[in-house]
Structures are given as C-alpha cells and as structure tokens.
Phi, psi and omega in degrees: 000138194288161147332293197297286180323321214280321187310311203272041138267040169166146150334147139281134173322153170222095183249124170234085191287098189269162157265157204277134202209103199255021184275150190245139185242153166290140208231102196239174166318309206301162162310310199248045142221132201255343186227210188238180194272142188257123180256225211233002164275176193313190192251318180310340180245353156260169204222168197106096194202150162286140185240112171335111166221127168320081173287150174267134134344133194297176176277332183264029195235113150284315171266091170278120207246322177213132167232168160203170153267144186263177203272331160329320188103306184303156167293123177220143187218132175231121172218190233198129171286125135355299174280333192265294199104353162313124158276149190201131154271148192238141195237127182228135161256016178239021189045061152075013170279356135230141174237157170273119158257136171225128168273152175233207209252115184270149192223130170352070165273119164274001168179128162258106172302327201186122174238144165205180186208122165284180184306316174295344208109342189299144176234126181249132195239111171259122171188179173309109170252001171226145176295329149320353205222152167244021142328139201224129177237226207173139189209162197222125169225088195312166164288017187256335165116022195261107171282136211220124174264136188203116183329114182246073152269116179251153203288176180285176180238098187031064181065011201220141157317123197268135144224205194261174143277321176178146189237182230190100197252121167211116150113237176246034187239137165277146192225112183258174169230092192275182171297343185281003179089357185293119155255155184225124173286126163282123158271115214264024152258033219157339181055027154312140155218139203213126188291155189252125170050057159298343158281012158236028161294102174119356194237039191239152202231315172214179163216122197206120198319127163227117184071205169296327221269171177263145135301097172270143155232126183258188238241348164274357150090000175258152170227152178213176190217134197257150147228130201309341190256336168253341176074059167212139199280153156277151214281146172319090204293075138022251218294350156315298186293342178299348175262074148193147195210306168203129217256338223280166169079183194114185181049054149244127180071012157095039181224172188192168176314308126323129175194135178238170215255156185238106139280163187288330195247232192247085183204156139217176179228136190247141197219135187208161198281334168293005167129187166248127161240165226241107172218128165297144172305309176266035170089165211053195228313161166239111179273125176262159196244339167198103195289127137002305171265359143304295276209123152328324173310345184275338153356139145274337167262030179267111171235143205260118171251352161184142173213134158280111183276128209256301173198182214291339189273321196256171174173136177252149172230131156243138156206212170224133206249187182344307190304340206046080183227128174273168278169118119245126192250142177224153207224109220223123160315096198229124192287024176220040163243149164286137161332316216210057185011128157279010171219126207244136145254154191223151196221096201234141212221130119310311141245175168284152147239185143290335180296336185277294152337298161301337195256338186265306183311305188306322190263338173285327157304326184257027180209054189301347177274359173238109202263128183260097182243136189259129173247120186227121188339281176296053206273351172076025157293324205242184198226056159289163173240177171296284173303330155305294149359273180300327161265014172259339164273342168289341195275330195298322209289305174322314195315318192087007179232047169259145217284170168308310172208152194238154184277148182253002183295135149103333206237161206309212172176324168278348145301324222260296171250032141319277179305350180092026182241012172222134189246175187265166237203356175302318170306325188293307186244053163299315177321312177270351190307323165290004175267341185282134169324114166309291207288350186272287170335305161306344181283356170259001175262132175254084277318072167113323272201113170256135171236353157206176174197135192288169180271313190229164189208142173234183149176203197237153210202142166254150156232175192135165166322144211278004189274345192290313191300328187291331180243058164239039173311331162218154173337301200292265212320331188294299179282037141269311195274359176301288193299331169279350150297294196313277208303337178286287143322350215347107199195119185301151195244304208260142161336175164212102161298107173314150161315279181325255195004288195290295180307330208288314177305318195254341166302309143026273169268002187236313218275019165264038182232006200249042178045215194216347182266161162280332155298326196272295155343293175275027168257327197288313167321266206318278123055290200279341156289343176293299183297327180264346146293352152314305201284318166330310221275327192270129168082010178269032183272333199283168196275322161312325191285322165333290192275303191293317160311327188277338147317300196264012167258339196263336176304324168289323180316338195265324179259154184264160179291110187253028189056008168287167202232093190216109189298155181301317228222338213300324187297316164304338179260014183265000180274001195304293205313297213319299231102027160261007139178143182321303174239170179226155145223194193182119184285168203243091213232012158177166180272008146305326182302310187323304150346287186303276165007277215301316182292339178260006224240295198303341165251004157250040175077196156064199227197182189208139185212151162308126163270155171088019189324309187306354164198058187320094166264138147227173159260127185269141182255134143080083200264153172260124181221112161292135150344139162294307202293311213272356148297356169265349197254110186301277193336314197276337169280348194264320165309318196276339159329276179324303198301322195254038181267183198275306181328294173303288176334328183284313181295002196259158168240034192274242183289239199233103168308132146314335182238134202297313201314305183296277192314333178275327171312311168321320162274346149289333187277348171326142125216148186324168189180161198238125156251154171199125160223143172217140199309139174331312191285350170110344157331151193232098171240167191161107204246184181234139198257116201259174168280172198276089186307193177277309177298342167293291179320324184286301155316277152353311208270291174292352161286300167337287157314324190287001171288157206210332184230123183275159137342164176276128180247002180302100229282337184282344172268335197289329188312296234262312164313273220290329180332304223265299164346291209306278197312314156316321170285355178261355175047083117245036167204139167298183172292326192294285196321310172318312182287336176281313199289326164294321174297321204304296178306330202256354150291307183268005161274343183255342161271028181279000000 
C-alpha cells in the first residue's frame, strides 16, 4: 500500500499496553499540580479526583482537526464538515459548553497533511490542494478567517513528489515532518524552510509544540525537546520514557498516540492513553494529573489531536475515538470525589484488547463511582506462556482471590464450569437477550443456563470464482477445488500465505469439527495439517513467490500476540484484481472487510463464502463469564449488563457485535471509501469499497445467523497447533511426529 493511501484510508494499528497504574496528582496553587496532596488516611476516605464530561461540537463541524488556547484565553479550534467540505473556526470562552462556528470562504482539500494553530490564532494547513497534483502546499488562516498561501518546497521522496507527516506551529516558526523522516523549521512568512535537529535526520516520527519548546517522537517510539530557537535537543528525560511504549500509528485527521499542549514557558502537558502529565522541558520530575485509566483516555484505539491546559483545576482533551467520531472531553476537578472510586470491581483478560477497553471505559463513564481494575495475564513484556498464566490464575481463583468476571478467550472455560467457577449469568443479561444473534446464544446455553458469551464473533470466509466458493464446505474439498482451478487455468490460483497466517485461517474453519477424545483431536489434526500443507505448497515454485514469503515469515516470526483482531488474509485478496491469484482466503473481522470483499469482488469477478459451510463456526472474540465470587458483587453483574447493550456494542470496533441491534446499526453507520495501492513493481490497484447494498446486507446477515459452533479457543492448545503447524509446513518435522507431539501435549494439559 503507497504512504499516502495507507495514511488517509484508514487509522494505523496501534497497541499501547500499559501496565495498571494508580498514582494520582495533587491539586495545589502551582499550575502544574492536579490533585490533591495524599496524607496517611485510607484510600476510601481521601478525596479529590478529575471527573470526565463530553462538551459537544458544534454540528456543523464533523472533523476537528486542531485546537489550542490563545494568549486571549479563548479556545480556538479548526475542522471541517464531512459532508460540504466547509471549514469553520470554532471559538468557545467556556471549555466548550458553548461554542462559536464561523465559516470561512473554503478552498480545496484533497488530504490534510498537518494542521496546527498558533498562540494568535494563525491556523496553518499543510496538504494536497489541487485534484491534479500530489504537490503538497501550505495555506495560512488568520483568526479572521483571511487566507494566506505560502510555498513548501520540500525536498523529493524517493524520487517522488514529498509530503508531510505533520507540523507543529511554536512561537512564530511552523516546524515539520516530511517523509524522509526530517525535520525542517518553516518561515510562514516567506516560506523558507532550513533543517532543524539535523542529528535526528531518519529517526523522527511527529513534531510538536511543546511549550516553547519542540517536542520529537522518534520513530523508537521515545521522546525529547529541541529548544526552538537553537535546535539543540535537551538531555533525555528518563522518568519520561516510561509513559510511552509505542508512539507508532495515528495521523488520520491530524491525531496520534500522543499530544503535548504549546504553554507559555518551558513547561507542557502530555495526554496519553496512561492519562494527562504534567513535565518541564528541561527536565525532572514528571508529575501525572490525571490516571488514564478512570477515564476514556485508556481506549487504546483513542488518538489525540490536541490537549489544553485552561488552569491547574480544567483540561480539554480533543480527540477521535474507535468509531472516528471526534471528542471534546473536559476534564474538571472536584475536591469532593473519592480518589480513588469507592466500589471496585476486578476484571482478569488473558490478554489486553482494545475491545476490552472500550467495554470498561463505556461502563465507567456511565457508573463514574465505580473502578474497574483490569488484570491481564499476558502483558507480552515477560517471557510468561500462556499456561504459565492459566496457572497462575488458578492458584488465585483456588485462593478465594480470583477476579469478579473473567474474559474467557484463550482459557478452559469448560473446566471452570465443570468446577463451579463460573456462575450462569441469565439474569444478567435478560434484558437484552432478545437484542441477541439468536444462534450465537444458543450455542452457549446449557440446559437454560449461559455460563459464558462473546461480546463479538468472526469467522473465516473464502474467495475466488463462484464454482471454487461452492466448494468450500470444508478445508479438504476447498484444496481439492484449488489444485483442480490450477490445472485447468494453468495459472497461479493461490495466494502466498506466511505458514501463521494460512494455519491461523483454516484453524479458524476447521477446528470445531475435530471432537474431544484423543483419536478424534489426531485424527482431525493430521486431516487439517495434511490440507494445509497442500495449500502451503501451491504456486510456491516461483522464485519471487519463495523470497516474498520467506520476508513475510520472518517478518511474522518477530511479532508477538498482543491480543488485537487482525485479518489473515485481507491483502491477499486484493491480488484477485493483479491476477496473482484466483483465490483466497481470509478470517473476516469487521464490515469494512465485508466493504473490501464486495469492492474487489466487482473488478475481479467471483464471490465470496463461509469456508467450512459444512459444519458452519465462528470465533468468538472477547466472551464474558461471571464469577461464582463475582456474584455477590452488584457492580460486577451491573458490568456484564452494560457490556452486552446496543450502546456499549456501538463503541466497540473490532468484529461482529453480539447484539444484533448494534450490528445493524453499524451498518448503517456505513461509509463508501477509495483503497489505492502499490505493488512492488510500481504498480497501481484500487477499488471502491462502497457502503453495503441490501442484498449485500442480506447476504451477510444470513451466513452469519448460520453459525452454529465456536472454534477451539483454548489459547494453550490453538498454541501447541500452530507451534507444531509452522514446523511442519517449513519440513523441519514430519507429519507424524507433529501430530504426535500436539495429541502427546494436549493429553497431558488437559489432565493437569
């Protein structure tokens, strides 16, 4: 996918995995203290906490692109309608419970490269401004609304017209980021531009008032301050780096992981998914002002376009959240909340999601007296397994210290209620139960009785000519009906699948069909490793396809499981257009992909189907099972409520919402959208992923209800598959040995 395209279609993944973190700041005289001083009484009995409120956006503004405070004290914000393409500064003296829209006389964006708003009010717009051209220019907006055009020659980009990442207005100089990784201070009087902090040339990722000062985020995901008038970085703030863990993805609509607030003196304030901190530029302590995880800020798919410090008591946050619906959060100090919520609930994940996140934020906002601490197994820090895990949460559970609800993705769960450790959970979610995908519920009810239920559900779908799609009622006929297109066409038919990928995808479709005994479990292996080596094997003669897989395995060999929703396959079926192959497959993990489907389906023909129709699976993502323990605790039956409402389900962004009610919304909430990519050779593809006609819609709606079985979710057997998979499809293990050694583990883990 080109820069340009990858940006503006779409959010970039992001994960930012914090560890739980309850320090708190004090709320004093100074500017730069938020909280209150903590004495030696209980946690339940101090007081003093910011409590979170949505101010609304004027109506006509959809995209809010920049804010700052001006030296006036007003607020000034600039976005744009969605619909129109009309721009308006938006002006509030009241941290936005009211605002002023004005419009002004609007001029042609085809992509915003960069927005920033100086301390006056100037607001500078770097982007595409003519539809002919990928020239990247620079425009100027007084607060009067008086447009000033001023030249941006930036050096080229691999021989290619250069644009930015982003800018950065501190003092009266614009501070940029082009593609070379560069930064160069502008004069937006004159349009020089002369590099800035030339020893961080290749390792810069954004640049950003912070105070007087520049604020770098280099591209390892660390940050430091330049001072603006010599460009000379200041020595590395330590105790800094520890709230940032990974800074990479962002810039759609001029947001990011990360945002620091342009104060008068060498001071800023930083907003993050861990909370707002309070730190001088020129070093010592970094005080936090507001923990993150109370608050919406702990979204992980929450990216930040601007945050304002009003005084030591206020704060604005803007941003845009899962949905890409933008956000002004005002953040308000009140000496008569507890610090600390008095009613605790506990939440234990094998990994973190965002999906997880969003489902804790949604109920702490609307239960602001209740703290949700999330315990999560897996932080991918440590060199823990899975099964270390699963057994560190059993001595707790044994313990009598195991959590109020527990996520059930990855862990035996049919142990759990076997054993009494999980309570049935119907009452909890009656209310909504007729809001539910009928057949996903039924696959969970036990004579009356849900003892766990996913939040969200996917599954894995084939593509390719419709004679192919007919015949993937199962793994095996699909890799029959491949190798019989290849011979026919002689032509490449199959995609080229990393070893991960390809098991992950047919583990998918296949592994609710392979029983509960140990002969049926090897026998069902051996079947499904047999088909995927076949599938591994086709079209792998060519020499390009060789070296670009042997690329795309060590490049997957390097990342770890963060517990995020990321399709198998989605790339591969865009070669349907090139012609590098016929079919595809792919799990199917939000309705844009559907979007996607449907858009390549129209310039390279064919169709799309559930693989495995023939014993019709899905996986469910992020299932909920209350506690037995956790049945005393109103709050935590008041979480498994909340969590399966349409309301919460509309914030989430992953997968397939349980409650249909959501999902149809979701779909309606649909919009049309341009993919453009390009191909190594310099190539061009690009389809229009359109919104979802009815009959589109229809279709969907009914593979979906026909699922009838989830998959094996046990994250220590999916493990042990795929270990066993790799090696074998890379032939360092035979077939036998793989299977023995996956029946041999998968014996002794379940009688443990």
């Amino acid at each position: 996918m080109s820069q340009r395209n990858g940006i503006m279609s779409r959010v970039l993944a992001v994960v930012l995995v914090f560890t739980l973190c309850l320090a708190m700041g004090g709320c004093g005289d100074k500017k730069n203290s938020g909280g209150h001083t903590t004495d030696k009484k209980s946690e339940t009995q101090a007081k003093g906490r910011f409590l979170e409120q949505e101010r609304k956006l004027p109506k006509e503004v959809t995209t809010l692109l920049s804010a700052v405070e001006r030296t006036d004290g007003v607020v000034e914000a600039f976005g744009y309608s969605d619909e129109t393409g009309e721009q308006y500064i938006l002006t509030t003296k009241n941290a936005g419970k009211k605002w002023k829209a004005r419009k002004i006389k609007s001029f042609p964006v085809y992509s915003y490269d960069g927005v920033s708003i100086a301390k006056d009010g100037t607001i500078a717009v770097a982007g595409m401004f003519q539809a002919d051209s990928n020239k990247v220019g620079l425009r100027l907006i007084s607060k009067t609304g008086r447009i000033k055009e001023v030249p941006l020659n930036l050096p080229k980009w691999r021989k290619e017209e250069n644009f930015t990442n982003n800018i950065a207005f501190v003092g009266d100089k614009i501070y940029l980021v082009e593609m070379n990784n560069k930064i160069f201070e502008l004069d937006p009087r004159n349009g020089k531009l002369k590099s800035f902090c030339s020893d961080e040339d290749g390792n810069v990722r954004g640049v950003f008032a912070a105070g007087q000062d520049v604020a770098i985020v280099r591209t390892d995901s660390t940050v430091v301050f330049a001072d603006s008038k010599t460009g000379t970085i200041r020595e590395e703030n330590k105790k800094l780096q520890r709230i940032f863990e990974n800074l990479d993805g962002g810039n759609q609509d001029n947001s990011f992981p990360v945002n620091f607030s342009a104060n008068e003196k060498n001071e800023t304030v930083i907003v993050c998914h861990k909370g707002i901190f309070f730190v001088k530029t020129t070093g010592g302590a970094v005080e936090q002002i507001l923990n993150g995880d109370i608050v919406s800020l702990s979204d992980g798919s929450m990216y930040f376009k601007s945050v304002i410090q009003l005084d030591a008591r206020n704060y604005m946050v803007f941003a845009v959240d899962s949905l890409g619906n933008d956000k002004c959060l005002y953040y308000h100090y009140d000496k008569n909340a507890s610090t600390v919520p008095t009613k605790q609930i506990t939440v234990y994940a094998l990994e973190d999601s965002h999906v997880l996140q969003q489902t804790i934020s949604y109920f702490q906002k609307k239960n602001p007296d209740v703290y949700v601490k999330k315990l999560i197994g897996l932080s991918g820090n440590n060199s823990v397994t899975a099964d270390d895990a699963i057994k560190a949460l059993n001595t707790d559970i044994m313990a009598g210290k195991g959590p109020d609800v527990l996520v059930t993705d990855g862990l035996p769960v049919e142990r759990y209620i076997e054993k009494g450790i999980l309570t049935d959970m119907s009452a909890e979610i009656s209310g909504t139960q007729g809001e539910m995908f009928e057949n996903i519920l039924q696959a969970y009810q036990k004579d009356g009785k849900v003892y766990q239920l996913p939040l969200q559900f996917y599954c894995a779908v084939a593509e390719g000519p419709k004679d192919f799609v007919k015949a993937v009622g199962n793994i095996q006929n699909m890799a029959e009906a491949a190798d019989k297109l290849k011979k026919e066409k002689k032509t490449t038919v199959w995609p080229v699948l990393a070893s991960s990928n390809l098991l992950e995808t047919l583990f998918d479709a296949d592994s609710s069909t392979w029983g509960t005994s140990a002969e049926e479990i090897n026998a069902g292996v051996k079947k499904y490793l047999e088909t995927a080596k076949k599938l591994y094997d086709m079209d792998n003669d060519r020499k390009e396809n060789q070296k670009y897989r042997a690329r795309l395995e060590e490049t997957l060999d390097s990342v770890k499981s963060d517990g995020e929703l990321y399709s198998t396959g989605e790339n591969e079926n865009v070669g349907r257009i090139s012609g590098e192959n016929l079919c595809s497959i792919q799990t199917l993990v939000s309705l844009q992909e559907v979007q996607n489907i449907y858009g390549i389906e129209k310039k390279a023909g064919g169709s799309y189907g559930l693989l495995g129709s023939d014993h019709p699976s899905f996986v469910p993502y992020v299932g909920l099972g209350l506690m037995t323990k956790g049945k005393e605790n109103d709050n935590a039956k008041e979480f498994i409520r909340t969590a399966y409402t349409a309301q919460a389900q509309e914030a989430m962004n992953a997968a397939f919402p349980v409650n249909k009610k959501a999902y149809e919304k979701k779909i309606k909430g649909l919009e049309s959208y341009y993919m453009g990519m390009t191909g190594e050779d310099g190539s061009e593809i690009s389809y229009h992923a359109a919104k979802l006609s009815s009959s589109q819609q229809k279709q969907l709606t009914q593979m979906l209800e026909g699922l009838t079985t989830p998959t094996i979710t046990d994250r220590v057997i999916r493990e042990l598959v795929m270990e066993q998979g790799k090696k074998y499809l890379r032939e360092k293990t035979t077939l036998e040995d793989a299977v023995d050694e996956i029946t041999r583990k998968v014996e002794l883990y379940v009688s443990e």
